[in-house]
DSSP file (Angstrom, degrees, kcal/mol; ACC not computed):
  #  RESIDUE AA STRUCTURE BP1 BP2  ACC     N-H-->O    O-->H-N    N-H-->O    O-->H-N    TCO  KAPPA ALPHA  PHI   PSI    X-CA   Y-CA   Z-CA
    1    1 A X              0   0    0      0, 0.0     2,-0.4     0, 0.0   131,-0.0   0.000 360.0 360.0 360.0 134.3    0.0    0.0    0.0
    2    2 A X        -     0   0    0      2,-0.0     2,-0.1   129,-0.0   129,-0.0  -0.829 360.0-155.6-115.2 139.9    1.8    3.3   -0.9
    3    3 A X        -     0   0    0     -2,-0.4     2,-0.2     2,-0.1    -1,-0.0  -0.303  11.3-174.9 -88.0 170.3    1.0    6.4    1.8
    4    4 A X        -     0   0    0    127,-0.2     2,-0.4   128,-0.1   127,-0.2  -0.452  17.6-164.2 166.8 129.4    1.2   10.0    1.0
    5    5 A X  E     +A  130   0A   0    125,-2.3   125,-1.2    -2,-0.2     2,-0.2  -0.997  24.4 167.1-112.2 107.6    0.9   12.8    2.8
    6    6 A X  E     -A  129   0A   0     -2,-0.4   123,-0.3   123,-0.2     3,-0.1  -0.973  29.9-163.4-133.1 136.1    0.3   16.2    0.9
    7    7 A X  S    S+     0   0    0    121,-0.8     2,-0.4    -2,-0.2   122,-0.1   0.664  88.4  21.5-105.2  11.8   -0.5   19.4    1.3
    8    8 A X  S    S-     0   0    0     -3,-0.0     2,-0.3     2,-0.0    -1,-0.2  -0.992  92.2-101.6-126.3 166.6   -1.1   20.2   -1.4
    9    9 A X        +     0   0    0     -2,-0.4    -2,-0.0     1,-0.1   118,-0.0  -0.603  38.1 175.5 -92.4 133.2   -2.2   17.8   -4.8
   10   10 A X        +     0   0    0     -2,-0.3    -1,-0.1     1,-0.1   104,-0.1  -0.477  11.9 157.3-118.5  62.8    0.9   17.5   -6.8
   11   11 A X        +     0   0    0      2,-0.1     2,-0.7     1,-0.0    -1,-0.1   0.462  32.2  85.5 -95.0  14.7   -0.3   15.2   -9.3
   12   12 A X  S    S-     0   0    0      1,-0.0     3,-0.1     3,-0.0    -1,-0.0  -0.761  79.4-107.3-103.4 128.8    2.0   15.6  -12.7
   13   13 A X        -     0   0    0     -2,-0.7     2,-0.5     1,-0.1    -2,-0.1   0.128  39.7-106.9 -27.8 136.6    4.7   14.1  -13.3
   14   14 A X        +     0   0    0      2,-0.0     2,-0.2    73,-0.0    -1,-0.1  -0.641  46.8 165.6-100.8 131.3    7.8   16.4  -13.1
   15   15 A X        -     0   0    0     -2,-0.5     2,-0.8    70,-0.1     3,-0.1  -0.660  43.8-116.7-116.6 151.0    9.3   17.2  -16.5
   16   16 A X        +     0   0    0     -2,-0.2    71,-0.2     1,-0.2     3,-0.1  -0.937  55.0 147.7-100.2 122.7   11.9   20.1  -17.5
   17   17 A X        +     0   0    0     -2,-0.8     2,-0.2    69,-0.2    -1,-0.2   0.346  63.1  25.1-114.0   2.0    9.5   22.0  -20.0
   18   18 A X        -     0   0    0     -3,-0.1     2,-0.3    71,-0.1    71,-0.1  -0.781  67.8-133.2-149.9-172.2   10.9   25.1  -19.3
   19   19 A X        -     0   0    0     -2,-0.2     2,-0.1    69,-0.1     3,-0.1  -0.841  19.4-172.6-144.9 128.0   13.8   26.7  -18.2
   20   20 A X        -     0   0    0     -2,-0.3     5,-0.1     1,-0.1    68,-0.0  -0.593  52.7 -68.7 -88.1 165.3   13.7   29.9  -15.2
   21   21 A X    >>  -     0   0    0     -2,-0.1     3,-2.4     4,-0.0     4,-1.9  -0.211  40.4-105.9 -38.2 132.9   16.7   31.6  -14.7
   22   22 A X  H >> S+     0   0    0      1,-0.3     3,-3.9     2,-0.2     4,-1.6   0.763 127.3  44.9 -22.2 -94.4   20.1   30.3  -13.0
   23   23 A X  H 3> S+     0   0    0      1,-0.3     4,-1.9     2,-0.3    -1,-0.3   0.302 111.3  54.4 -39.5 -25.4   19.2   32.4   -9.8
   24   24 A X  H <> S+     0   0    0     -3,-2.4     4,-1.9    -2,-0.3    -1,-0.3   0.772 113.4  43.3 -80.5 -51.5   15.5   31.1  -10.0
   25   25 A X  H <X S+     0   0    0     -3,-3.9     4,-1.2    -4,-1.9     5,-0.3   0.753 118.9  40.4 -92.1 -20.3   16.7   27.7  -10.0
   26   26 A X  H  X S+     0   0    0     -4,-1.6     4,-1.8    -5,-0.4    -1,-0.2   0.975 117.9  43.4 -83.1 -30.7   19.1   28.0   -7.5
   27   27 A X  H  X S+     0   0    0     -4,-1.9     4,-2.6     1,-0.2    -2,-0.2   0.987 115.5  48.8 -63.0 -50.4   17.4   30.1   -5.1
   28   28 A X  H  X S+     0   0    0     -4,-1.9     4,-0.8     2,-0.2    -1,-0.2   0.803 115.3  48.9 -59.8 -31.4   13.9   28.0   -5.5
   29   29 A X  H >X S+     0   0    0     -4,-1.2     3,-2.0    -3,-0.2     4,-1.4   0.989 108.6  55.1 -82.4 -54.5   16.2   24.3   -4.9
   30   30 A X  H >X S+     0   0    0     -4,-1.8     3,-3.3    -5,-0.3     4,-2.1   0.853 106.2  46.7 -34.1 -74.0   17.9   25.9   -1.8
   31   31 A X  H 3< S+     0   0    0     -4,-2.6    -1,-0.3     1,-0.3    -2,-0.2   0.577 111.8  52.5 -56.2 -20.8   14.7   26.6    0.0
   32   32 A X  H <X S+     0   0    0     -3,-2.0     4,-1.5    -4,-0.8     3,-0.3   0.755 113.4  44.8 -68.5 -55.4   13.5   23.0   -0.9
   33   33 A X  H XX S+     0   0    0     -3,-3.3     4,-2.4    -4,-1.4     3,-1.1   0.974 117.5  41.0 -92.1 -56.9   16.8   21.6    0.7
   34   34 A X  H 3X S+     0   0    0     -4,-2.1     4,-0.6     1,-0.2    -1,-0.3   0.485 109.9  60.5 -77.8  20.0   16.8   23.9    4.1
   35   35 A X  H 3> S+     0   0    0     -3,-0.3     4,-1.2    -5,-0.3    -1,-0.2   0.570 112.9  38.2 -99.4 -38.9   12.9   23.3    4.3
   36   36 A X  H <X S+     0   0    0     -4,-1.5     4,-1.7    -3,-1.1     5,-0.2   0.827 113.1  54.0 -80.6 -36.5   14.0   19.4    4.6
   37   37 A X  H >X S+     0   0    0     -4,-2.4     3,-2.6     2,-0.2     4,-1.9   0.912 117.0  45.5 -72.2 -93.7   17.2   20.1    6.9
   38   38 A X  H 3X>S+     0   0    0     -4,-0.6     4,-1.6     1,-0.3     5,-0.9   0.592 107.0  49.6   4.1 -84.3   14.6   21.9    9.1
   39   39 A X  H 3<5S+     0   0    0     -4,-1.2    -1,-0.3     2,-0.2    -2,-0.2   0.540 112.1  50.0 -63.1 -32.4   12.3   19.8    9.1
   40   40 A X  H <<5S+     0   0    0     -3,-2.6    -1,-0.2    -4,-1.7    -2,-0.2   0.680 109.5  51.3 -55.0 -46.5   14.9   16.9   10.1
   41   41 A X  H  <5S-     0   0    0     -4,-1.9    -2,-0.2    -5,-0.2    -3,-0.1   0.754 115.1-121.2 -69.8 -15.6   16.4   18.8   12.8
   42   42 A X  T  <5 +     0   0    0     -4,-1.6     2,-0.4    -5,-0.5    -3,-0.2   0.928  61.9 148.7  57.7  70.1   13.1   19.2   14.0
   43   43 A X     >< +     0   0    0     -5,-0.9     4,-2.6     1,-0.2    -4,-0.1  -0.880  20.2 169.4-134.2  78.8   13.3   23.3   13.9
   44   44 A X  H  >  +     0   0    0     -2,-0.4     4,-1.2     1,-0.2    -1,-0.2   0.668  68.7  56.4 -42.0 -39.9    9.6   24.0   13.0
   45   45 A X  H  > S+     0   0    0      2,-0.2     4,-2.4     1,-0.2    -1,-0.2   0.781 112.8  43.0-114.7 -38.0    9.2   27.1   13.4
   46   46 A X  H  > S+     0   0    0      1,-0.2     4,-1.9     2,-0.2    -2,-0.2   0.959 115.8  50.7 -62.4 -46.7   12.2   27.8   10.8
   47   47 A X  H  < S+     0   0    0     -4,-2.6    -2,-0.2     1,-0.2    -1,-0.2   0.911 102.8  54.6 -53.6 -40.8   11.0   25.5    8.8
   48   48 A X  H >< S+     0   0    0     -4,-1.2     3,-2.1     1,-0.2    -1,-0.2   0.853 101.0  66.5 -58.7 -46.7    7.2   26.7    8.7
   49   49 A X  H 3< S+     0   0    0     -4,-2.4    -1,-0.2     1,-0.2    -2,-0.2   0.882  83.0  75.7 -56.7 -27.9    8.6   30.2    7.5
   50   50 A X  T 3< S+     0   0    0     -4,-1.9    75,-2.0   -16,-0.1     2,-0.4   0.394  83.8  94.0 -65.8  -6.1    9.7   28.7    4.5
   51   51 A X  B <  S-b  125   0B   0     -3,-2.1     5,-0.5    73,-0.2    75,-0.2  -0.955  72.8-111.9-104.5 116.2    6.2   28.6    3.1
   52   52 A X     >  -     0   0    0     73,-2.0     4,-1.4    -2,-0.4    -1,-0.2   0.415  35.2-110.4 -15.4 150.5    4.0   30.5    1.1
   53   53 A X  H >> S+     0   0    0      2,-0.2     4,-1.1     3,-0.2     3,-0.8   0.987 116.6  53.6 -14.6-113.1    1.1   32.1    2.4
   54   54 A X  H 34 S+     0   0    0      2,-0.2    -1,-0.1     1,-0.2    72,-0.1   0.531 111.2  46.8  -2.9 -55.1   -1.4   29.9    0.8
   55   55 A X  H >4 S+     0   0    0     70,-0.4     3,-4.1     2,-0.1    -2,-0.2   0.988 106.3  61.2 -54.4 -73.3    0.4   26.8    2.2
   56   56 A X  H X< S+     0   0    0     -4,-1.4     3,-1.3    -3,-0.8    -2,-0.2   0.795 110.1  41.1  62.2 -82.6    0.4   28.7    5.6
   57   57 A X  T 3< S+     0   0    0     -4,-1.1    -1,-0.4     1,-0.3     3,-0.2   0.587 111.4  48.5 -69.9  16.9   -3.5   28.7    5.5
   58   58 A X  T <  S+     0   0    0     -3,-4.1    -1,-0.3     1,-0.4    -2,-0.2  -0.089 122.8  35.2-142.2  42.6   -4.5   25.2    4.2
   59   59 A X  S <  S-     0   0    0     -3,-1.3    -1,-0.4     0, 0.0     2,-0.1  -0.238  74.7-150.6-155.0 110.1   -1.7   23.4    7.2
   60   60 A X     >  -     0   0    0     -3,-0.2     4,-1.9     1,-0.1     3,-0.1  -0.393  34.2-100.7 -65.8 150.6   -1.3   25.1   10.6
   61   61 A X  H  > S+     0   0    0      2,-0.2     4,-2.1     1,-0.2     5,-0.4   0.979 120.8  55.0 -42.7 -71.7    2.3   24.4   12.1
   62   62 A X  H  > S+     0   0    0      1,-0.3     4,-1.3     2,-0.2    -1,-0.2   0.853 104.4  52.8 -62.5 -26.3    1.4   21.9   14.3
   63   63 A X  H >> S+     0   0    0      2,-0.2     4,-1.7     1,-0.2     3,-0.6   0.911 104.2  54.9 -42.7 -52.3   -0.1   19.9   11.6
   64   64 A X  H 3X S+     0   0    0     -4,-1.9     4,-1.1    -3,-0.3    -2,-0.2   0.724 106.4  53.1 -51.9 -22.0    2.9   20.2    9.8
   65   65 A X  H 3X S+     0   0    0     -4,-2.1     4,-0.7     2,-0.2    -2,-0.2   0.847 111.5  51.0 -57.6 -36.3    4.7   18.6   13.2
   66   66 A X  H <X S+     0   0    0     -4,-1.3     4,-1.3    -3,-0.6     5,-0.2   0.958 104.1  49.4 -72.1 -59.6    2.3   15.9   13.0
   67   67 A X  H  X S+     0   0    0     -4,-1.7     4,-1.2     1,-0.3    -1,-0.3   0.713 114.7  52.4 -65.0 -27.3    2.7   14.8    9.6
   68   68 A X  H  < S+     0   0    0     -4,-1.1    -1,-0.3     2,-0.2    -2,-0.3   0.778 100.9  51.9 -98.1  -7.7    6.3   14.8   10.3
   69   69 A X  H  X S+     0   0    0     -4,-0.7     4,-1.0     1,-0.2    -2,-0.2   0.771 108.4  60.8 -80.5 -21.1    6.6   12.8   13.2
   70   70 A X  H  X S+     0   0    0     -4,-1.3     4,-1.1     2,-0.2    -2,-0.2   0.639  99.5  47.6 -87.8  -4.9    4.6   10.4   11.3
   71   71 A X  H  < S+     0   0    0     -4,-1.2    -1,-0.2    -5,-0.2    -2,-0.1   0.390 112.2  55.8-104.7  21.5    7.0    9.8    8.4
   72   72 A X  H  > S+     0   0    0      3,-0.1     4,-2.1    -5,-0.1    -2,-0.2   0.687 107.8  45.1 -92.3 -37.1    9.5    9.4   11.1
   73   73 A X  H  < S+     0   0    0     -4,-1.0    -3,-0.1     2,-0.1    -2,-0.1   0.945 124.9  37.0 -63.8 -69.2    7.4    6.6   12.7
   74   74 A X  T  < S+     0   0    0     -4,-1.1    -3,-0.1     1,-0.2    -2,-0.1   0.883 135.6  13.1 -43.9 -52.4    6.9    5.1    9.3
   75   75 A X  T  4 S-     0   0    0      1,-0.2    32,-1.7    -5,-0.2    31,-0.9   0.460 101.8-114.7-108.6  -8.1   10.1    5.6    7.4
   76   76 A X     <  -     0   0    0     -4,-2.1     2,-0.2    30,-0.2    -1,-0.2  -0.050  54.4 -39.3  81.7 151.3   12.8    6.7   10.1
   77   77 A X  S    S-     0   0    0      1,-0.1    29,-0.2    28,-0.1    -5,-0.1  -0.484  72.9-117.9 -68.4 130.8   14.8    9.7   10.7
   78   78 A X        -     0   0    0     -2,-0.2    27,-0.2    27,-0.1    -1,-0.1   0.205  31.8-176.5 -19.8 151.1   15.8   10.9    6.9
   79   79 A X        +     0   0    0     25,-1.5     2,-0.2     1,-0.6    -1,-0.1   0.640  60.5   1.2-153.3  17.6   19.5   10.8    6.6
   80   80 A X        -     0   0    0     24,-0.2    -1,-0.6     2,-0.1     2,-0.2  -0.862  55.7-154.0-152.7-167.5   20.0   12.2    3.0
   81   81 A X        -     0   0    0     -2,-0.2    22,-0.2    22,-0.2     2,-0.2  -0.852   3.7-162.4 177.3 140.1   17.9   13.7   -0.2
   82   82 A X  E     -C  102   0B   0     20,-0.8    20,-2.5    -2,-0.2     2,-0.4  -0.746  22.0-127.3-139.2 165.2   18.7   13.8   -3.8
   83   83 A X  E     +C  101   0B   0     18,-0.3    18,-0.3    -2,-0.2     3,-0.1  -0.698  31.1 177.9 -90.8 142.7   16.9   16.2   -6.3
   84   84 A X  E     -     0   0B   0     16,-2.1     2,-0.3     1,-0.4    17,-0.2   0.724  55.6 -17.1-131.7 -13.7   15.4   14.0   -9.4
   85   85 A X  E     -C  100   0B   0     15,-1.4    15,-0.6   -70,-0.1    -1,-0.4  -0.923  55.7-158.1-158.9-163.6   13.8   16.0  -11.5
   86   86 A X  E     -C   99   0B   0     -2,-0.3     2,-0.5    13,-0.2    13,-0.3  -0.519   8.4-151.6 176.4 112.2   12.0   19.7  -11.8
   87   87 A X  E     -C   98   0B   0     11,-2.3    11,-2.6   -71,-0.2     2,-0.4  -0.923  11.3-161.2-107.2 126.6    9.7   21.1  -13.7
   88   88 A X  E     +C   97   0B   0     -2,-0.5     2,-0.5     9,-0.2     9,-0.3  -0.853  19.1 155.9 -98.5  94.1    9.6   25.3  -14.6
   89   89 A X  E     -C   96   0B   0      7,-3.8     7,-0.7    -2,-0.4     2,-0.7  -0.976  25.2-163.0-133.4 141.7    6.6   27.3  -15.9
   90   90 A X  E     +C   95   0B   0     -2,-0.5     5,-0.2     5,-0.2     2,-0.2  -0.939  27.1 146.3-116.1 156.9    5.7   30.2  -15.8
   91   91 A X  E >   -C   94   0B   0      3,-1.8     3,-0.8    -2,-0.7    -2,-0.0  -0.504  64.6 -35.5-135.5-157.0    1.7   31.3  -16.6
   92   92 A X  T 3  S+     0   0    0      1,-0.3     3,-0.1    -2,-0.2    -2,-0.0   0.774 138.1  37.0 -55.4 -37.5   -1.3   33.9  -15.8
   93   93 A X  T 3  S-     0   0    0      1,-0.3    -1,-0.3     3,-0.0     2,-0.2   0.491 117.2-112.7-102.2  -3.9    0.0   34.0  -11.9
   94   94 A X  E <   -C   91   0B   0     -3,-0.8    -3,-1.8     2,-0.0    -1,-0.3  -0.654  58.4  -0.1 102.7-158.4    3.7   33.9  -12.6
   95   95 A X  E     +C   90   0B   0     -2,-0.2    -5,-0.2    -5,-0.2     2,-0.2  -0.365  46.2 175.5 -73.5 164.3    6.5   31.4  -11.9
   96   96 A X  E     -C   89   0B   0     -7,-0.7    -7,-3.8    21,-0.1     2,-0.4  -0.789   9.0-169.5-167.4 145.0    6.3   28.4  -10.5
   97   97 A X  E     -CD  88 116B   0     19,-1.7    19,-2.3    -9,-0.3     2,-0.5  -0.950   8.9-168.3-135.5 117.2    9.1   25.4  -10.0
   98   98 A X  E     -CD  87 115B   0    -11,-2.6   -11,-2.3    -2,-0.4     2,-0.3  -0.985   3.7-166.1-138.6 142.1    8.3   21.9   -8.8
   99   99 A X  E     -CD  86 114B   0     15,-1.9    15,-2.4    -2,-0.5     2,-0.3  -0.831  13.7-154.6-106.8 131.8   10.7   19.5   -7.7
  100  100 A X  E     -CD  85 113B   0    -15,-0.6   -16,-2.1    -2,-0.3   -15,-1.4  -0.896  22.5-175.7-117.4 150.6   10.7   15.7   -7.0
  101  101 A X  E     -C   83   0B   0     11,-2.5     2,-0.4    -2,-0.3   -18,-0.3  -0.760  25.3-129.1-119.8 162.3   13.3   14.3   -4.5
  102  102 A X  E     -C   82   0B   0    -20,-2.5   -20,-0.8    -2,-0.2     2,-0.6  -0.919  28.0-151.8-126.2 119.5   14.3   10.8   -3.3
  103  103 A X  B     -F  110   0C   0      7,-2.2     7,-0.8    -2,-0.4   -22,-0.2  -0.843   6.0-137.7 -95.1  99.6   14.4   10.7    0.5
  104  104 A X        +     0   0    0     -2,-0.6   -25,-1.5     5,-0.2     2,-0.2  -0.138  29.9 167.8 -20.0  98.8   16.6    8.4    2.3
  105  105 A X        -     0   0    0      1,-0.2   -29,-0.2   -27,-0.2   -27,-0.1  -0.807  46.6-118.1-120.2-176.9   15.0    6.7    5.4
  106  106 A X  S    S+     0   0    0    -31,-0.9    -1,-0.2    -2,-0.2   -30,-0.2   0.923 113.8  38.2 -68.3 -66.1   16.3    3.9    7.3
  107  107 A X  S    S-     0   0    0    -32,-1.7     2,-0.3     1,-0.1   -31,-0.1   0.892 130.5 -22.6 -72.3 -25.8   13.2    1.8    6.3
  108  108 A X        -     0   0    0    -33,-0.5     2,-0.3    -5,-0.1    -1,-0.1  -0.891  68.3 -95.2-169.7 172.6   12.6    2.7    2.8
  109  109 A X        -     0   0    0     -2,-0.3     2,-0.3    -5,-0.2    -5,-0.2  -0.643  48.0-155.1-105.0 156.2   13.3    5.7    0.2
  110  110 A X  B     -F  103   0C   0     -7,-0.8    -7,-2.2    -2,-0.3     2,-0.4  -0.935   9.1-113.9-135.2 137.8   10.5    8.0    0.2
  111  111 A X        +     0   0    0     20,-2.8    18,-0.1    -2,-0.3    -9,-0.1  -0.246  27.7 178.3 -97.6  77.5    9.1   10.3   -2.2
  112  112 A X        -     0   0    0     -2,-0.4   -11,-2.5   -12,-0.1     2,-0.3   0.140   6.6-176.1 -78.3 172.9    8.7   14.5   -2.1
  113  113 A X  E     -D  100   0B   0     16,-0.9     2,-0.4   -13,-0.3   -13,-0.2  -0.957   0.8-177.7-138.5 133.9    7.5   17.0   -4.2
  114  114 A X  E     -D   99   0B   0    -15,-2.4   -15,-1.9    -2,-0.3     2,-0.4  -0.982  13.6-158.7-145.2 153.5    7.6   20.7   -3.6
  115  115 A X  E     -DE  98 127B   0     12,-1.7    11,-5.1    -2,-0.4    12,-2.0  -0.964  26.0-166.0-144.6 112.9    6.1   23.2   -6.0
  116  116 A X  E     -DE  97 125B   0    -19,-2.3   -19,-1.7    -2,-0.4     2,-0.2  -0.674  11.1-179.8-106.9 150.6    8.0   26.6   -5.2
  117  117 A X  E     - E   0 124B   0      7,-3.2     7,-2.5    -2,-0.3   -65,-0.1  -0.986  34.1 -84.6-153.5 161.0    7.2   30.0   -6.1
  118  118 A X  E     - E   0 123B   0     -2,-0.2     5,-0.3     5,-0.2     2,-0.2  -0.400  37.1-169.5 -64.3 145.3    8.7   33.8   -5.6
  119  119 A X  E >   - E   0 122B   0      3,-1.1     3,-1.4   -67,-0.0     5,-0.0  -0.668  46.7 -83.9-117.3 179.6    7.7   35.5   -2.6
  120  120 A X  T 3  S+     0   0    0      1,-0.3     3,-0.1    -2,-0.2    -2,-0.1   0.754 126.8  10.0 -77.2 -11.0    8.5   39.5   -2.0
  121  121 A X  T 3  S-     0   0    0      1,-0.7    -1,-0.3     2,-0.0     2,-0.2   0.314 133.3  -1.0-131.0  16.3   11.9   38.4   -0.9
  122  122 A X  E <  S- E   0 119B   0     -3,-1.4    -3,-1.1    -5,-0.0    -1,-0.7  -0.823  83.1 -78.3 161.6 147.3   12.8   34.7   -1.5
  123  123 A X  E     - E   0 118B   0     -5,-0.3     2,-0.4    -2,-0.2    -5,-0.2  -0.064  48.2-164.2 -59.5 172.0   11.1   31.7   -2.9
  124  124 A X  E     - E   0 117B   0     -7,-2.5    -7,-3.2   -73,-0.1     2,-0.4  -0.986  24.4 -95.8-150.8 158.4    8.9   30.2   -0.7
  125  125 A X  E     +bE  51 116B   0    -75,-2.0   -73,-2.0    -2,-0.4   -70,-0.4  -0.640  32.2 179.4 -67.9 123.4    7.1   26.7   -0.7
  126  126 A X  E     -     0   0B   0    -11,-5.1     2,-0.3     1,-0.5   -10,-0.2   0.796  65.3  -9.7 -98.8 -47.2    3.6   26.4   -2.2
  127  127 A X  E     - E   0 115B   0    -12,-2.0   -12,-1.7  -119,-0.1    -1,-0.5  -0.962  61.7-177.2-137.5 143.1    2.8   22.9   -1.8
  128  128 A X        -     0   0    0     -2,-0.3  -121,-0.8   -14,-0.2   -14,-0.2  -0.542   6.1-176.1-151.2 123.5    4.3   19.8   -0.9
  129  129 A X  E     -A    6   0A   0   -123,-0.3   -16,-0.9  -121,-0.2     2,-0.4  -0.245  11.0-154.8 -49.4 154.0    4.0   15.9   -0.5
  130  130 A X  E     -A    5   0A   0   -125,-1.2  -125,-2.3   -18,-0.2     2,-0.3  -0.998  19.5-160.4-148.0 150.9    5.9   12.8    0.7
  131  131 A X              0   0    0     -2,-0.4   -20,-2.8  -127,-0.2  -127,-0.2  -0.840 360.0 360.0-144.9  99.2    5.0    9.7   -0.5
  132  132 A X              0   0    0     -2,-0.3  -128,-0.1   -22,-0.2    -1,-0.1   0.327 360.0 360.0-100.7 360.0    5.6    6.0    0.7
């Protein structure tokens, strides 16, 4: 039976169809990577800042706590994360960047998704899943 916990639905497969800027892609992967280091260390509150608005209202922090003490239960503390793919578009609302990872657990490899976009100062997390 495969799990998954999302907040938001990330259902297409991640493609490069596009291309954003160097700076786009580096800033938007970074936030991706200390959003997971957070989130390992178990430094919430940093970690929570790292998300959009929008995410922000449709998972309160301690929800996000929850959901991550349960893919800790399930899968064991993370111990690395590799990027695999990323797909770039911009549209009507602007950019947007979404990323699949492969997450290292002790029991099994796991999968996330993050779908980043700019915020008035840094990219910020719009959505994301893990999937087991």
């Amino acid at each position: 039976m495969t799990k998954s916990i999302a907040v938001t639905a990330l259902l297409c497969p991640l493609f490069l169809v596009g291309c954003s800027s160097a700076a786009d892609m580096a800033a938007s992967s970074k936030v991706c990577n200390d959003f997971m280091a957070d989130l390992k260390a178990h430094k919430f509150n940093q970690a929570y800042a790292r998300l959009a608005p929008v995410c922000k209202s449709s998972v309160p922090q301690p929800k996000m706590e929850e959901m991550w003490a349960a893919i800790e239960k399930a899968n064991g503390k993370p111990s690395q994360w590799t990027k695999q793919g990323f797909q770039a578009k911009t549209g009507t609302w602007g950019k947007t960047i979404n990323y699949g990872y492969s997450v290292t657990c002790p029991k099994r490899a796991i999968k996330a998704s993050f779908s980043c976009v700019p915020g008035l100062t840094s990219w910020q997390i719009q959505g994301f899943s893990f999937n087991w």
